[in-house]
gemmi code that builds the backbone of each chain (N, CA, C; Angstrom):
import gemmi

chains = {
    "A": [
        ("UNK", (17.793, -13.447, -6.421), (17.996, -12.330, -5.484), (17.760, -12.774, -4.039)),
        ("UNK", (16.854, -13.302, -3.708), (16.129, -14.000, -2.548), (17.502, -15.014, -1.573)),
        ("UNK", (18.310, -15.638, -2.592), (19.061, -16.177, -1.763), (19.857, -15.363, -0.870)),
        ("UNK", (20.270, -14.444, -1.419), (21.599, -13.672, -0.978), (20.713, -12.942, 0.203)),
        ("UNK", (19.389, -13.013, 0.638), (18.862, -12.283, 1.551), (19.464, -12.841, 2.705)),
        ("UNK", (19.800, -11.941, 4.289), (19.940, -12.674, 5.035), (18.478, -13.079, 5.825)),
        ("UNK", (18.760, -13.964, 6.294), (17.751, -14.741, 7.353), (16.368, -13.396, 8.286)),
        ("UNK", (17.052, -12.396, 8.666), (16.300, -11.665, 8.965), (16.050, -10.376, 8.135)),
        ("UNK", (16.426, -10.536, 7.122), (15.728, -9.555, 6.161), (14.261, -10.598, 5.203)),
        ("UNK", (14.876, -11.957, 5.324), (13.627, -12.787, 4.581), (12.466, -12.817, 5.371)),
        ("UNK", (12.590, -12.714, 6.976), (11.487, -12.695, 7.863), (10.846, -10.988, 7.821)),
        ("UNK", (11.436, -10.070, 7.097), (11.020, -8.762, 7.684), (10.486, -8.656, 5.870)),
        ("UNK", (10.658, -9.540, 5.073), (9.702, -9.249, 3.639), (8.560, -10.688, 4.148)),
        ("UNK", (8.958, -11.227, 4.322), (7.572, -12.373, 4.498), (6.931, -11.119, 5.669)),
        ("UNK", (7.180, -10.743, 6.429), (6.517, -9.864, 7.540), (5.772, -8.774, 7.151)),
        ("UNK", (6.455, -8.015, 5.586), (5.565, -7.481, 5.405), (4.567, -8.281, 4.079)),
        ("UNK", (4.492, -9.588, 3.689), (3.231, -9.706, 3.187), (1.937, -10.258, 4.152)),
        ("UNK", (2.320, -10.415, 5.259), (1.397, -10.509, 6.490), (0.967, -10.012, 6.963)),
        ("UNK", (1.507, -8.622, 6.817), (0.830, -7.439, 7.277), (0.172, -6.880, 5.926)),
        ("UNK", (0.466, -6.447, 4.708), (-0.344, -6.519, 3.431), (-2.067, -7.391, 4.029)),
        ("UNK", (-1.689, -8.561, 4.226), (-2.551, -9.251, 4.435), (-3.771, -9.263, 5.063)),
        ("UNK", (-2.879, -8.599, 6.491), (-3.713, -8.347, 7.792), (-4.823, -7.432, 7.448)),
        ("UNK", (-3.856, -6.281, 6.653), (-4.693, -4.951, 6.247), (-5.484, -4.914, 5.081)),
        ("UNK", (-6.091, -6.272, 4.819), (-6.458, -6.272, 3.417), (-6.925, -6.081, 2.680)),
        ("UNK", (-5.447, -5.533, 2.186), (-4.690, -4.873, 1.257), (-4.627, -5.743, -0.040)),
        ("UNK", (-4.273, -5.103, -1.574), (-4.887, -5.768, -2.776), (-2.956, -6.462, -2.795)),
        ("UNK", (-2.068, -4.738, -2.569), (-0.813, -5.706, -2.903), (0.254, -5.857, -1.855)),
        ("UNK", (0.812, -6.288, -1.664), (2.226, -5.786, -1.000), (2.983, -4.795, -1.808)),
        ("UNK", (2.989, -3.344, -0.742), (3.475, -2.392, -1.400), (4.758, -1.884, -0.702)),
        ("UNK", (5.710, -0.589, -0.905), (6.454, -0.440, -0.130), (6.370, 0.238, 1.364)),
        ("UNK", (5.322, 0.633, 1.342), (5.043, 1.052, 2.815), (4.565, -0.236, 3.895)),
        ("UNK", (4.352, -1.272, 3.199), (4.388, -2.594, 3.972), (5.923, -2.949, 4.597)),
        ("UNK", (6.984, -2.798, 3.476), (8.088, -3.134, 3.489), (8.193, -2.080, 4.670)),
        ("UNK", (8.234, -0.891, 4.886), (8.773, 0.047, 5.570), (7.908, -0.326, 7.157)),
        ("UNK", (7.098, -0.501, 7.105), (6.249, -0.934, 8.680), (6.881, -2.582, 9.080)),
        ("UNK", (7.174, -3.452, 8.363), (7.638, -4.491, 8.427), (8.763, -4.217, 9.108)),
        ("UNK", (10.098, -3.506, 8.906), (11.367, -3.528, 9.091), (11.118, -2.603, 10.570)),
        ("UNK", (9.777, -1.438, 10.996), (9.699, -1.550, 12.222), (9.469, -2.419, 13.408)),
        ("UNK", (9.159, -3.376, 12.696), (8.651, -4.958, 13.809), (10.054, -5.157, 14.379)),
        ("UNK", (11.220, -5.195, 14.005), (12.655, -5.637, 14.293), (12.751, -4.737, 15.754)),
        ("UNK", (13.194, -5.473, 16.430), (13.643, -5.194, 17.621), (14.716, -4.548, 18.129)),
        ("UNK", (15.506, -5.632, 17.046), (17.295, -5.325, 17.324), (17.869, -4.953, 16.279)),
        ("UNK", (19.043, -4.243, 16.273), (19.826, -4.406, 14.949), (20.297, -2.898, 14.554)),
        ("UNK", (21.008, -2.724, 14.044), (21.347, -1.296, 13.432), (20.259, -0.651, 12.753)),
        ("UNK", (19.105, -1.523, 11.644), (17.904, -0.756, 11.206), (17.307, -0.409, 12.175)),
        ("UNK", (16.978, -1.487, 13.671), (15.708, -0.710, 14.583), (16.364, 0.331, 15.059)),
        ("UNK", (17.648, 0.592, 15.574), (18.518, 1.845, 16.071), (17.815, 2.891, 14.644)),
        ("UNK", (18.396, 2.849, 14.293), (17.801, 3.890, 12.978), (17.017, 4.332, 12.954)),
        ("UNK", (15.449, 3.833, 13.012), (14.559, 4.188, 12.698), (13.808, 4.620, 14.195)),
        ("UNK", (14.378, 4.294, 14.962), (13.334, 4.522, 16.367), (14.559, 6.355, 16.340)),
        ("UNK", (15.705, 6.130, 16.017), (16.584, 7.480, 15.936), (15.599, 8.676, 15.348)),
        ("UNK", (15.242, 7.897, 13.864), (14.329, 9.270, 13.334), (12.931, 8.771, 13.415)),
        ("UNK", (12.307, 8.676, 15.040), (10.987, 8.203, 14.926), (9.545, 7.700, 13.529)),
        ("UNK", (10.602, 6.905, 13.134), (9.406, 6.106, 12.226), (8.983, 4.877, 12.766)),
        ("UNK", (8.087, 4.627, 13.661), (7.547, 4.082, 14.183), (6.205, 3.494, 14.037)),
        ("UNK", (5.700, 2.114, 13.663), (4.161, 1.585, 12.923), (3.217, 2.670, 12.967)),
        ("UNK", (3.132, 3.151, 14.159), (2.007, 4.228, 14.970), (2.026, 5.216, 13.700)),
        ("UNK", (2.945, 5.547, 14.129), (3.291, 7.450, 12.787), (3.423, 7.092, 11.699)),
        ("UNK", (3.978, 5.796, 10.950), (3.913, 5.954, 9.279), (2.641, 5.497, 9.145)),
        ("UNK", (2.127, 4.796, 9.948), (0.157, 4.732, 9.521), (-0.659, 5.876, 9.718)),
        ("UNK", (-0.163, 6.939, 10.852), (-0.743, 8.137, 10.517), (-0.240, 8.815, 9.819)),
        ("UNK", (0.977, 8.581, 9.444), (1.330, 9.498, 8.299), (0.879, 9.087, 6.762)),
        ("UNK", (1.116, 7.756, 6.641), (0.099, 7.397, 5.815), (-1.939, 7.494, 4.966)),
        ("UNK", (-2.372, 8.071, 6.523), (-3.613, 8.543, 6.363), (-3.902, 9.780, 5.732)),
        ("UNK", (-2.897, 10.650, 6.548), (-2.674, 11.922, 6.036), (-2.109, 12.056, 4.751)),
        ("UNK", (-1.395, 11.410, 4.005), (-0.763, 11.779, 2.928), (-2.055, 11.351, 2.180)),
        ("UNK", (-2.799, 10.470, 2.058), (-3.835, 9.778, 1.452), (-4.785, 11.019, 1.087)),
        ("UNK", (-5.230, 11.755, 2.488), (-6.165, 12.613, 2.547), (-5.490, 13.691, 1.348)),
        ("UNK", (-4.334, 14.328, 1.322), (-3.543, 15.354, 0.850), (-3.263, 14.960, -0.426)),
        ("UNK", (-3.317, 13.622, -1.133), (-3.218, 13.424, -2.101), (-4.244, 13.208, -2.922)),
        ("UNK", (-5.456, 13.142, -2.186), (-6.581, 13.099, -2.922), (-7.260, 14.556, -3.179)),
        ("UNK", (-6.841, 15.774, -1.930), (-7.144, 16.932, -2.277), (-6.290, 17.829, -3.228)),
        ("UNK", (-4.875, 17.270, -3.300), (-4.293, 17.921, -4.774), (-5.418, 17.879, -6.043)),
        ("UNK", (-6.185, 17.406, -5.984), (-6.869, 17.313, -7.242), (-8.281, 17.365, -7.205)),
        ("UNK", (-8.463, 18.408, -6.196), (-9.821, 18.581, -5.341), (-10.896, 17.790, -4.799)),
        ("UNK", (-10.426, 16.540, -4.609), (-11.584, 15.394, -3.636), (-10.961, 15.751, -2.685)),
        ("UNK", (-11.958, 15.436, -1.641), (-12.334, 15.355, -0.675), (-12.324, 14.033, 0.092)),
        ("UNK", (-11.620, 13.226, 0.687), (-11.547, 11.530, 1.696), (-12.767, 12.045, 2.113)),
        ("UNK", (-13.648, 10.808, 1.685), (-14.825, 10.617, 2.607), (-13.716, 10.360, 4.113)),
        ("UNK", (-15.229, 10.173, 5.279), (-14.301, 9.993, 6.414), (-14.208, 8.891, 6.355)),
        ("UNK", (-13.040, 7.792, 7.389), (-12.481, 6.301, 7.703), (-11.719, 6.456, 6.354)),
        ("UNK", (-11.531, 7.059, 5.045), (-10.348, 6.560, 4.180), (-8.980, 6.389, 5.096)),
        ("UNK", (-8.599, 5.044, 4.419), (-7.458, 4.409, 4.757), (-6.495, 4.472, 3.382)),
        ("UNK", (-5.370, 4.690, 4.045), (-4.201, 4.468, 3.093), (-4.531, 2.799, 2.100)),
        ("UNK", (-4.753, 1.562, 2.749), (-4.395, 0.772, 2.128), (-5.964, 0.188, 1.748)),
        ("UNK", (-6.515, -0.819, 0.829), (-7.634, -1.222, 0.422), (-8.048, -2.462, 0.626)),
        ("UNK", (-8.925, -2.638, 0.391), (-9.199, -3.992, 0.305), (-10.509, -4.437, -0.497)),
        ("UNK", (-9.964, -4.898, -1.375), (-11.007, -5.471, -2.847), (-10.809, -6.932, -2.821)),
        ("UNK", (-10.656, -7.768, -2.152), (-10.854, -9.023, -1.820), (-9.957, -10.267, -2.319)),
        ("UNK", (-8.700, -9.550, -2.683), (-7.899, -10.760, -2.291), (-7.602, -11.297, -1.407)),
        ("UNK", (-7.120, -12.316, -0.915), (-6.981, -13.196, 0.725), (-5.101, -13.243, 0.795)),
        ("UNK", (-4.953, -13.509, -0.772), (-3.157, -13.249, -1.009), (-2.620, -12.407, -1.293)),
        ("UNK", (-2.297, -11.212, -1.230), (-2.090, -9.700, -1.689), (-1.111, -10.468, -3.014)),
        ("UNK", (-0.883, -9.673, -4.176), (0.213, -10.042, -4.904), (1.468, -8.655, -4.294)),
        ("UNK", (2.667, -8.999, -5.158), (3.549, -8.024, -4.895), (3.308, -6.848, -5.808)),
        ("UNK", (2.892, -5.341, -5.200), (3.055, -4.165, -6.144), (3.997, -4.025, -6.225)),
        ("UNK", (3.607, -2.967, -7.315), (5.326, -2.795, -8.006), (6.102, -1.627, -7.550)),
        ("UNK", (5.338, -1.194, -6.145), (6.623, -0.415, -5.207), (7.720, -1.024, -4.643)),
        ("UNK", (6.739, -2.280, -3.864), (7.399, -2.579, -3.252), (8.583, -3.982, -4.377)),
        ("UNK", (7.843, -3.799, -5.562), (9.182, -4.694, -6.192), (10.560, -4.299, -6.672)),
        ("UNK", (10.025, -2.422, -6.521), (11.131, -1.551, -6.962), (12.115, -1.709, -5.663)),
        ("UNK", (11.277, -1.321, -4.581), (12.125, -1.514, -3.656), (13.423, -2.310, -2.992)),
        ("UNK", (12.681, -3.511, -3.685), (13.194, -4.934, -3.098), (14.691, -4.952, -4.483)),
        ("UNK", (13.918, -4.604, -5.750), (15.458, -4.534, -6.659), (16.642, -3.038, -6.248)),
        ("UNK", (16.269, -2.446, -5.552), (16.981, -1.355, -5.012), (17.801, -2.107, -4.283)),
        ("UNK", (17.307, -2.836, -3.465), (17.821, -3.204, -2.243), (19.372, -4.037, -2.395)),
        ("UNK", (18.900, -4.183, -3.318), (20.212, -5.390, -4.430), (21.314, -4.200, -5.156)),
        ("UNK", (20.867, -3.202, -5.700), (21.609, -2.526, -6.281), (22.627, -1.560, -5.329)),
        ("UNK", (21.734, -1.755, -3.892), (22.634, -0.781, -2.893), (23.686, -1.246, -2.170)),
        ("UNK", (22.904, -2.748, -2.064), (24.283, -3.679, -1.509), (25.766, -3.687, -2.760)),
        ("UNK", (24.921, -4.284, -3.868), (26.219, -4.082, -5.127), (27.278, -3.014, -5.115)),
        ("UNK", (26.421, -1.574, -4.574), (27.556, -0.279, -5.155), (28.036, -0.336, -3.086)),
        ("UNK", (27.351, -0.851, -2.438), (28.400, -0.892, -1.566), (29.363, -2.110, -1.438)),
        ("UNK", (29.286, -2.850, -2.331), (30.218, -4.082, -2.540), (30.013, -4.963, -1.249)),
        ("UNK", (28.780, -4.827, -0.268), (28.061, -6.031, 0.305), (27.733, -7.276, 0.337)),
        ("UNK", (28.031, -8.546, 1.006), (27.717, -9.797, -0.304), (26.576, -9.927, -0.014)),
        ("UNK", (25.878, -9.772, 1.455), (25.028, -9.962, 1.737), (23.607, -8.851, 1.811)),
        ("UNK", (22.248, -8.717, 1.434), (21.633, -8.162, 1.590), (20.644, -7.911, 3.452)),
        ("UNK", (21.131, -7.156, 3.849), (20.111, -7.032, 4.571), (19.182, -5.859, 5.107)),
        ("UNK", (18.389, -5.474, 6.417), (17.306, -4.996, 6.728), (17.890, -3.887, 6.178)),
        ("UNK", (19.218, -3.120, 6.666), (19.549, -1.253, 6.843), (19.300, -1.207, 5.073)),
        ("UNK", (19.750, -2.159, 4.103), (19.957, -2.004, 2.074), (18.216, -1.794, 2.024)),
        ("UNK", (17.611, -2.429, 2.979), (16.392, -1.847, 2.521), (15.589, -0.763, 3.060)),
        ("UNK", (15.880, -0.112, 4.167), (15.238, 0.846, 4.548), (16.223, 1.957, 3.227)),
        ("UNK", (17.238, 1.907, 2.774), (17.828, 2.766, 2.025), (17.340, 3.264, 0.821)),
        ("UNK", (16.800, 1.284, 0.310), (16.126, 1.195, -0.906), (14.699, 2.138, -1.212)),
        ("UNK", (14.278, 1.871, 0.164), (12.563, 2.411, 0.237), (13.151, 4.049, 0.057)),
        ("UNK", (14.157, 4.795, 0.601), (14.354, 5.884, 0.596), (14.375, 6.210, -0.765)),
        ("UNK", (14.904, 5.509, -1.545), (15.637, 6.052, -3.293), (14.406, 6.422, -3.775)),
        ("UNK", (13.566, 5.789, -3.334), (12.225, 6.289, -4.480), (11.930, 7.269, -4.765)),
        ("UNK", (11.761, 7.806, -5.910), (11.896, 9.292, -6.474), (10.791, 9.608, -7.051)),
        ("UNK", (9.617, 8.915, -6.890), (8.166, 9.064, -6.508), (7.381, 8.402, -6.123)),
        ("UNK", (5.744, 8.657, -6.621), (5.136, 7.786, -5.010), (4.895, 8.103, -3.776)),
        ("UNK", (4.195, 7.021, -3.697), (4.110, 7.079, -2.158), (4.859, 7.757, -0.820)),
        ("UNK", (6.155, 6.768, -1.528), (7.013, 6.747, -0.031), (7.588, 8.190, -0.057)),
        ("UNK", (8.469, 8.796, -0.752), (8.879, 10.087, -0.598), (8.128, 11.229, -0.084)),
        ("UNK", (6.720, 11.220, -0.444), (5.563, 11.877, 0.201), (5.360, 11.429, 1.600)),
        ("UNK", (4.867, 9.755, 2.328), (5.097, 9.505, 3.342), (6.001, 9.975, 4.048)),
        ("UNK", (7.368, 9.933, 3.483), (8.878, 10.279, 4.270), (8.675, 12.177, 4.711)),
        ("UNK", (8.095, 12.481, 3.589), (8.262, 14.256, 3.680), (6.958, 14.231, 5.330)),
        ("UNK", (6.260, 13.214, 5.224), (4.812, 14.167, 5.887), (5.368, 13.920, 7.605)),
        ("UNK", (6.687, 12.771, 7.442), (6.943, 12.073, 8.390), (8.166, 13.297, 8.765)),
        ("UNK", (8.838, 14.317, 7.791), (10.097, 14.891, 7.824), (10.985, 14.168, 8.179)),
        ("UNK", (11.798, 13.076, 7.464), (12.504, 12.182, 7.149), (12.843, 12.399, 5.714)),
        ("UNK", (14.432, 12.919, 5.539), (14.945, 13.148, 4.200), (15.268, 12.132, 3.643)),
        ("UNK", (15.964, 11.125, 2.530), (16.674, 10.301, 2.368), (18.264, 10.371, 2.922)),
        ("UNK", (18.593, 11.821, 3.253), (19.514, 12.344, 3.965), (19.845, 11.843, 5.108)),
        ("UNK", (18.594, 12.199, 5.902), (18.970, 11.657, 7.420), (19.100, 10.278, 7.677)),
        ("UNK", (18.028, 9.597, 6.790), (18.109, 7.948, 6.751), (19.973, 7.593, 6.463)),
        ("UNK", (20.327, 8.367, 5.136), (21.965, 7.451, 5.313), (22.413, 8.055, 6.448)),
        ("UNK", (22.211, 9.076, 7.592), (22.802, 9.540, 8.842), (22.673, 8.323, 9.856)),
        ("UNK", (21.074, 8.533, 9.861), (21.171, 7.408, 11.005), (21.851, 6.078, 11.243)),
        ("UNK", (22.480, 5.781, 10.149), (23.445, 4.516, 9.880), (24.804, 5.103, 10.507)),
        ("UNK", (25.443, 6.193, 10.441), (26.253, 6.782, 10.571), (26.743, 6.153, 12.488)),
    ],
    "B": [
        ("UNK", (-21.627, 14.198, -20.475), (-21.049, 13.897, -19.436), (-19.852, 14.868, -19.428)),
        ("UNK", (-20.215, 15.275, -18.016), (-19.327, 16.498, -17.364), (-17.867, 16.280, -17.365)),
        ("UNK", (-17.308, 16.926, -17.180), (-15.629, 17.090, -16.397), (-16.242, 17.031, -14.419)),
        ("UNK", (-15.609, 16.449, -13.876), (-15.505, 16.319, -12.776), (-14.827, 17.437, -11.982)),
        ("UNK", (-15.493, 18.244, -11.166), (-14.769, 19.592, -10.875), (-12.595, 19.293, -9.974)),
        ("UNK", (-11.729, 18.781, -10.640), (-10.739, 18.724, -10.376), (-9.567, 20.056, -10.423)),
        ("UNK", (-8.508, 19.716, -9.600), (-7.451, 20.917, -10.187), (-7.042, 20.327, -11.515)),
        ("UNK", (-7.086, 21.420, -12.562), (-6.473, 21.381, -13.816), (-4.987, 21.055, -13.407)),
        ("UNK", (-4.896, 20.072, -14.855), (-3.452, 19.483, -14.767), (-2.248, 20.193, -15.020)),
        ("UNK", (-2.814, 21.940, -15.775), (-1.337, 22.572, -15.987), (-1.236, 23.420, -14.534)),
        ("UNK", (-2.029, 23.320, -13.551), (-1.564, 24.067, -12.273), (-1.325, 22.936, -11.156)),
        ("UNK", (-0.913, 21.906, -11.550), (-0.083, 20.369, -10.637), (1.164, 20.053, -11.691)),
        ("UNK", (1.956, 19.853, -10.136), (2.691, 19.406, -10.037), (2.798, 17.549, -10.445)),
        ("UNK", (3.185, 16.969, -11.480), (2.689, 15.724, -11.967), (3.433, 14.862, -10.668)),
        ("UNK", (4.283, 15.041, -9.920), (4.490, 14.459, -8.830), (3.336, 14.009, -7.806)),
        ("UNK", (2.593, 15.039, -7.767), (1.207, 15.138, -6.822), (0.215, 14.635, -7.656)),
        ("UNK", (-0.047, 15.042, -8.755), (-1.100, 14.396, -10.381), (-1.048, 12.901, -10.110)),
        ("UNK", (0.233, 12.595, -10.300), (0.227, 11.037, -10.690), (0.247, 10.693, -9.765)),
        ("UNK", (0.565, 10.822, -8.230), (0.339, 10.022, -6.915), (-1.846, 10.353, -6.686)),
        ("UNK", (-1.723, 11.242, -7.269), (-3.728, 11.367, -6.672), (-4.213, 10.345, -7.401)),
        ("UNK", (-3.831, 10.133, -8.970), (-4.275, 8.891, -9.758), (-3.865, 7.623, -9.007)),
        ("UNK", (-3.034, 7.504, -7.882), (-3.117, 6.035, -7.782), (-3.956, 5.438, -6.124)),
        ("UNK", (-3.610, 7.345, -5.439), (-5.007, 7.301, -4.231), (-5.891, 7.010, -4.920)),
        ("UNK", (-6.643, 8.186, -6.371), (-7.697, 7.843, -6.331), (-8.172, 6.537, -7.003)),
        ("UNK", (-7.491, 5.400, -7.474), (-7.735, 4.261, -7.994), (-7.653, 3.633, -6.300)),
        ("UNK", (-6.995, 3.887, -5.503), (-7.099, 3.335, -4.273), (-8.346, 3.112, -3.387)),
        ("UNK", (-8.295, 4.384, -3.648), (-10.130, 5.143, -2.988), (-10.900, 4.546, -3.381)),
        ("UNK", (-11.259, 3.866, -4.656), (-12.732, 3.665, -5.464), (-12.391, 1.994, -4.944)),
        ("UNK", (-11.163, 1.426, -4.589), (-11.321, 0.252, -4.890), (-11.876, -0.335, -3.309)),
        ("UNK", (-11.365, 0.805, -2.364), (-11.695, 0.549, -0.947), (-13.444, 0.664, -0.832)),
        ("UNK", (-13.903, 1.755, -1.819), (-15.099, 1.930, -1.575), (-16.006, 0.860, -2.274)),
        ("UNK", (-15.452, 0.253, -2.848), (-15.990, -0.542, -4.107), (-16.172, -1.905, -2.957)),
        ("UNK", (-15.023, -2.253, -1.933), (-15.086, -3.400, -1.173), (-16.010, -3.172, -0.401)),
        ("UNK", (-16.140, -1.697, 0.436), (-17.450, -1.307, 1.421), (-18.640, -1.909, 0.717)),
        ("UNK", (-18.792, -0.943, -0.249), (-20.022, -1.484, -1.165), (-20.764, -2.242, -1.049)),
        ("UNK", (-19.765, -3.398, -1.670), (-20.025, -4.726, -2.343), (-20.377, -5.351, -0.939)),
        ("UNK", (-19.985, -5.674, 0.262), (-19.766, -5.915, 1.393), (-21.564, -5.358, 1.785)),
        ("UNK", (-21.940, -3.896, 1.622), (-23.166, -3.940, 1.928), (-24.672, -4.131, 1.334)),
        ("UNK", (-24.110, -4.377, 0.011), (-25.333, -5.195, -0.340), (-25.454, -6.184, -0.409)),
        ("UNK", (-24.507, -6.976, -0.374), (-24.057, -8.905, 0.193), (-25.321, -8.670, 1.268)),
        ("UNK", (-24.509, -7.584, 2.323), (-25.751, -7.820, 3.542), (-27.154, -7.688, 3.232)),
        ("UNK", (-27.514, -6.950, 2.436), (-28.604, -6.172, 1.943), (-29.490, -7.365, 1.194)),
        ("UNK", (-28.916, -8.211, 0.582), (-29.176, -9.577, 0.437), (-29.006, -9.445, -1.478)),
        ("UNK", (-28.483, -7.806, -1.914), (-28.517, -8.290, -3.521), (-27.900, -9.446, -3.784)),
        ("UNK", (-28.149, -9.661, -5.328), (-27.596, -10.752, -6.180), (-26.842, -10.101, -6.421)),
        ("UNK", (-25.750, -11.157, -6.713), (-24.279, -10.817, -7.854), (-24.510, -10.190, -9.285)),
        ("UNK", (-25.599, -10.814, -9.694), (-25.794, -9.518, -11.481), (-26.455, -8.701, -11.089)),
        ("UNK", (-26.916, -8.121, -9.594), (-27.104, -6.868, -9.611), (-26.359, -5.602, -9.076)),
        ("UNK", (-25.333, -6.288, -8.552), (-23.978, -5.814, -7.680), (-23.471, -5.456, -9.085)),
        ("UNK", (-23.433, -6.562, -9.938), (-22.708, -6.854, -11.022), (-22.813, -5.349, -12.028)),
        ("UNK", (-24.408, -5.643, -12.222), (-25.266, -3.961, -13.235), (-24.430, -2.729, -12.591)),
        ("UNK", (-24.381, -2.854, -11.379), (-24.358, -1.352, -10.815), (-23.065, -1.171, -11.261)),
        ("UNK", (-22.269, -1.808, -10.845), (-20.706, -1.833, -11.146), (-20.101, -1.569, -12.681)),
        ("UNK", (-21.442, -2.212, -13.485), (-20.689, -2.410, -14.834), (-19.554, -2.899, -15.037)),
        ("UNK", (-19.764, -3.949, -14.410), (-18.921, -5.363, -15.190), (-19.738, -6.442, -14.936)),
        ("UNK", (-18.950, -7.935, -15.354), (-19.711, -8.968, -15.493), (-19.556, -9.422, -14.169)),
        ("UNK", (-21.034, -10.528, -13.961), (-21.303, -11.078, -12.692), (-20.275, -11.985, -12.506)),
        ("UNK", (-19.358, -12.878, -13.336), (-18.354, -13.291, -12.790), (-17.345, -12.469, -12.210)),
        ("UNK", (-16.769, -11.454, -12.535), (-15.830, -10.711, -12.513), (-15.894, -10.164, -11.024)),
        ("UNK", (-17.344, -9.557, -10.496), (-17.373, -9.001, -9.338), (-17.409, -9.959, -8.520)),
        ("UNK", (-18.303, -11.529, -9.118), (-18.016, -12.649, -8.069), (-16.656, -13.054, -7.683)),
        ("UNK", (-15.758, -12.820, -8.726), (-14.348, -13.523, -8.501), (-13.447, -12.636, -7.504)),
        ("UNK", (-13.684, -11.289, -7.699), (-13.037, -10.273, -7.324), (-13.520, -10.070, -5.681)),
        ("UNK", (-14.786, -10.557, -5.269), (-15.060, -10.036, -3.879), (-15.256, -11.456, -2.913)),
        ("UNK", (-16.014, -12.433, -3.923), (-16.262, -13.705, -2.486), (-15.340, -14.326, -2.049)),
        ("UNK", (-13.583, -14.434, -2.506), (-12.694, -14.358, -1.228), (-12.587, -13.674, -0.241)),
        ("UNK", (-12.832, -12.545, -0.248), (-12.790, -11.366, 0.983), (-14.063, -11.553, 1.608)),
        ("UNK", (-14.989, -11.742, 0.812), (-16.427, -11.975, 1.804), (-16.343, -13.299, 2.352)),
        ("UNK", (-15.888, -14.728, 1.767), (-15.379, -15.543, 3.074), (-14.931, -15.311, 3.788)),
        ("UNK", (-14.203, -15.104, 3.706), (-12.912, -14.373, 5.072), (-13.522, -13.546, 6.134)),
        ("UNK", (-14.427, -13.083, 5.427), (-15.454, -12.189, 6.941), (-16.561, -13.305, 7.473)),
        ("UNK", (-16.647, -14.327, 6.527), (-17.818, -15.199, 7.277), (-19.156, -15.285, 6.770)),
        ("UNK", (-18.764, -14.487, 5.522), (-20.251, -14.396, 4.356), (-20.111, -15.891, 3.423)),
        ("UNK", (-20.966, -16.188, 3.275), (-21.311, -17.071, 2.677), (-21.519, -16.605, 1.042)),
        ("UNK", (-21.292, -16.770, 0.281), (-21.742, -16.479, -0.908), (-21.781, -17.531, -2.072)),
        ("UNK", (-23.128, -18.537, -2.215), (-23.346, -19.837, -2.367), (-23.705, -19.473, -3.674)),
        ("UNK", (-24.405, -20.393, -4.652), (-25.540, -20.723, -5.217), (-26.339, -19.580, -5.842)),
        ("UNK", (-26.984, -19.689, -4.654), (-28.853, -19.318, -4.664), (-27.987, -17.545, -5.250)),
        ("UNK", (-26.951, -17.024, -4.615), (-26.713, -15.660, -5.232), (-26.801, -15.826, -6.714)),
        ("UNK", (-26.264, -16.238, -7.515), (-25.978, -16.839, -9.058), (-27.500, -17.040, -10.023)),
        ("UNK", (-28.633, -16.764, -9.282), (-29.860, -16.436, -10.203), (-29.663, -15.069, -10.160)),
    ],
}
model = gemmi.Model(1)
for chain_id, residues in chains.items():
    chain = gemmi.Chain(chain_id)
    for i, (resn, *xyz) in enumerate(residues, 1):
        res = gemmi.Residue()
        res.name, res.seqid = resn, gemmi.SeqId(i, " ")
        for name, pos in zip(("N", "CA", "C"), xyz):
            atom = gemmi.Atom()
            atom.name, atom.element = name, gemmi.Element(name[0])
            atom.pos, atom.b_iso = gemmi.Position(*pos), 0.0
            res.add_atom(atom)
        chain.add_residue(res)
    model.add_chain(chain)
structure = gemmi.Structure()
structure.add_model(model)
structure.setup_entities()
């Protein structure tokens, strides 16, 4: 799968296990993937996403907040400083299996668009498909449909 | 041993159910690093980090003294009595 990546979609998944890293974090998950592909500067994904302000700043606070809201569905309470992501002492995050769903999405979106190449926009799409989890909750707290994401390509 | 005062599972939504199960495995593991992190300082041993935790003293050793290098803790030896 990895080959067919282009050049700056391989720097924006190595980017997000560095940031996994930074934050350390146990895995690389898909909200790594999704803060990663905000680092990009240029390109039709950064147009996109600065379009429907998802920006490092707001999916980490939106991230906090969903954390807090998901722990009170089931009546806890976030002590205070809970953070979205953990850290139990790995130094190498491994890959979770969001973000591995993600990354095989990313392949399946290029395929049904008959793409040869994979890059950044197949994966902000991919992170969208998820049909639970994390990210769809992130996306809602952020009000970002999977809707508007295929718009902003538009 | 109690039930933990939670929302009952037939008034959730398993969308929200099964995302709190993986905060709250998130939660314990962040708190579990605080923890461990302050009785390192505190100067416990690893089989007593180990007792509290209920698991084995390797297990919590393996699981935390990469991350406690990485901050600059030392965790030698002399912990391992």
């Amino acid at each position: 799968m990895f080959e067919r990546f282009t050049r700056d979609l391989r720097s924006t998944v190595k980017r997000a296990q560095d940031i996994a890293k930074f934050d350390g974090a146990n895995a690389v998950e898909a909200p790594h993937l999704l803060i990663a592909l905000t680092r990009e500067s240029t390109g039709p994904t950064a147009r996109a996403l600065e379009l429907l302000g998802l920006s490092e700043a707001a999916i980490r606070d939106a991230g906090d907040r969903e954390l807090v809201s998901a722990l009170r569905a089931v009546g806890v309470s976030a002590p205070a400083g809970a953070r979205s992501v953990t850290s139990s002492g790995r130094t190498n995050p491994r890959w979770g299996q969001s973000a591995k769903l993600a990354l095989e999405r990313t392949l399946e979106i290029a395929v049904e668009r008959a793409d040869r190449s994979l890059e950044a926009r197949h994966l902000l799409l991919a992170l969208a498909r998820a049909e639970a989890g994390i990210v769809p909750r992130l996306l809602a707290e952020l009000d970002v449909s999977p809707g508007r994401i295929e718009a902003a390509f538009d | 041993m109690t039930n933990v005062g939670t929302a009952r599972p037939d008034n959730l939504d398993p969308m929200e159910g099964l995302r709190a199960v993986v905060a709250l495995r998130e939660l314990a593991d962040q708190l579990e690093g605080d923890y461990v992190l302050r009785a390192i300082e505190l100067d416990w041993s690893w089989a007593r980090i180990a007792e509290a935790l209920n698991v084995t003293r390797q297990a919590v050793h393996k699981k935390h003294s990469p991350r406690l290098r990485a901050v600059g803790i030392e965790t030698g030896r002399k912990r391992h009595v």
